[in-house]
N, C-alpha and C positions, 0 to 999 in steps of 0.2 A: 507290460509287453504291448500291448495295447495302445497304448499313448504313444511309444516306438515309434509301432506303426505308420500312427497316425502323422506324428512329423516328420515320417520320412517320406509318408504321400502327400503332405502338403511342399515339402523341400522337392521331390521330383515334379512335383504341378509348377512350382516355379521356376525353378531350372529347363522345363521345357516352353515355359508360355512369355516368360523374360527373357529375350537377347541381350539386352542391355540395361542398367539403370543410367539416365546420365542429371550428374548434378546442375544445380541453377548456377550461373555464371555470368557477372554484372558483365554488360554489354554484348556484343553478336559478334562470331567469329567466322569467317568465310569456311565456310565447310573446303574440304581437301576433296579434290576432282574424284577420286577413290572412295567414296563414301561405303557403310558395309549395308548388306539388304537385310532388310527385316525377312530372315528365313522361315519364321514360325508362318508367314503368309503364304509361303511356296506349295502351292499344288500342282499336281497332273493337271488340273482342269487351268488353272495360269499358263502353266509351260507349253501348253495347247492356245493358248488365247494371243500369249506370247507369238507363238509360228504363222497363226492367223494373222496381226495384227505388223509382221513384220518381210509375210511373205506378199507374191504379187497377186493385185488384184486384175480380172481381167475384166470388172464391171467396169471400171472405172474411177473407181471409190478411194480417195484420199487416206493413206493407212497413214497410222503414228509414224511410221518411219518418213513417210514425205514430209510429215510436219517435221522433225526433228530436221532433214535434209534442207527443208527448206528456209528452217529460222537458223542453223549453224551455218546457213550458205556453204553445203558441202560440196566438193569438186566428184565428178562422176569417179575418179580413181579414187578418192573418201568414202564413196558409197558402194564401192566394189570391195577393200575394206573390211568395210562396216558391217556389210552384208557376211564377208566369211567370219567376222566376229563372232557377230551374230549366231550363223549355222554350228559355231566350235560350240559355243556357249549353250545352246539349244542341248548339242549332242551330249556334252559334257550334266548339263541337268537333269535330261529325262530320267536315268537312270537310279541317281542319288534322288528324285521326288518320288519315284516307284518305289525304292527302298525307305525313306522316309514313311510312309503312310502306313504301312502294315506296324512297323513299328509304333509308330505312333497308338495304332492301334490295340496293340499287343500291351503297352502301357496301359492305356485305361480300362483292358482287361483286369491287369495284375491289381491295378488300384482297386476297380470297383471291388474285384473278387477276393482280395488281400491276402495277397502274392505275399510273396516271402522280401523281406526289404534287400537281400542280395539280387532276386532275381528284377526287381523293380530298379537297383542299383545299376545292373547289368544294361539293363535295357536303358537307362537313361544317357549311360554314355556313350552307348551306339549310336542315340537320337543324337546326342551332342557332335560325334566325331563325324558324321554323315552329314550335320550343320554346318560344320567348319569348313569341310570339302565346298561345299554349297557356296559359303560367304567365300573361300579361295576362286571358286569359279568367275562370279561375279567381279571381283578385284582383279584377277587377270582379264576379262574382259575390258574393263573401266580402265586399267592402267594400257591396255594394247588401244581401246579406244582414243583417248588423252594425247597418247604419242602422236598420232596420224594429226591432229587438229594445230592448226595454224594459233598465234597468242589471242586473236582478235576471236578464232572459236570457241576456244578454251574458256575467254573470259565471259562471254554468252550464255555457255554450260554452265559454268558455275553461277552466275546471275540465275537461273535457274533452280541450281538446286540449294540455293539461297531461298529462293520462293517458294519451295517447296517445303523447304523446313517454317515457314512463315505460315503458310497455308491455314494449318490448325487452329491459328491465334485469332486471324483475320475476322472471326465474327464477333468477338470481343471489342475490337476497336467503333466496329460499324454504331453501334447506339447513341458510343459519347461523340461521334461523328469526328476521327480523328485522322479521316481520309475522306 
């Protein structure tokens, strides 16, 4: 019984700390403008740095959103937009992150405490179904985004987040000097 247990507290560690596995696959594939967000990373304290970091500043201070604005060369009706994207998106996460986290919490109650594997069961597919809402929010945003961008934005974006999936690797190549 015991042992049970124990692999069904290590199958729920994984199912909530994995969103994905993905396999190696010879060559790079342009990522799809809709990419899905790594959820396990989503906090209140994000979706707060988020509203910061996309609302206005009146110091004068350069936010991520003027970088994005200004390397997509977006048109002020893009950025108007962008901006109620934005705001839907924002509304749309606060809530599913505040429900996220108690839960999350209430798991590693039931684990440390050694919850019954129904109630640990229970609790892992609320974490899951609360994730998926999450990853759908983000995808409606990214697909309402997408639409709005001219071919020559679109192709920038994803040059993007082409580098962005590169990012990780790039300290690998620096030794054998192959940049």
């Amino acid at each position: 019984m015991k042992k049970t247990r124990i692999a069904l507290a290590l199958l729920a560690i994984a199912l909530t700390t994995c969103t994905a596995v993905y396999a190696q696959k010879p060559g790079l594939k342009a990522p799809s403008a809709t990419s899905t967000p790594d959820v396990t990373k989503l906090t209140v304290d994000k979706i707060l740095q988020l509203q910061a970091a996309t609302g206005p500043q009146s110091n004068g201070e350069i936010t991520p959103l003027h970088v994005v604005a200004e390397f997509l060369q977006l048109t002020p009706a893009q950025m108007t937009e962008l901006g109620q994207f934005l705001q839907t998106r924002q509304a749309t996460l606060m809530p599913l992150v505040q429900t996220l986290q108690p839960l999350t919490q209430q798991l590693g109650i039931l684990l440390n405490s050694g919850g019954s594997p129904e109630q640990i069961g229970a609790v892992v597919i609320q974490i899951h179904a609360v994730q998926q809402q999450i990853v759908q929010a983000q995808q409606t945003f990214l697909t309402q985004f997408t639409a709005i961008l001219d071919p020559e934005q679109l192709q920038k974006l994803q040059a993007v987040q082409i580098a962005a999936q590169l990012q990780p690797i790039l300290p690998a190549f620096q030794p054998i000097f192959l940049f």
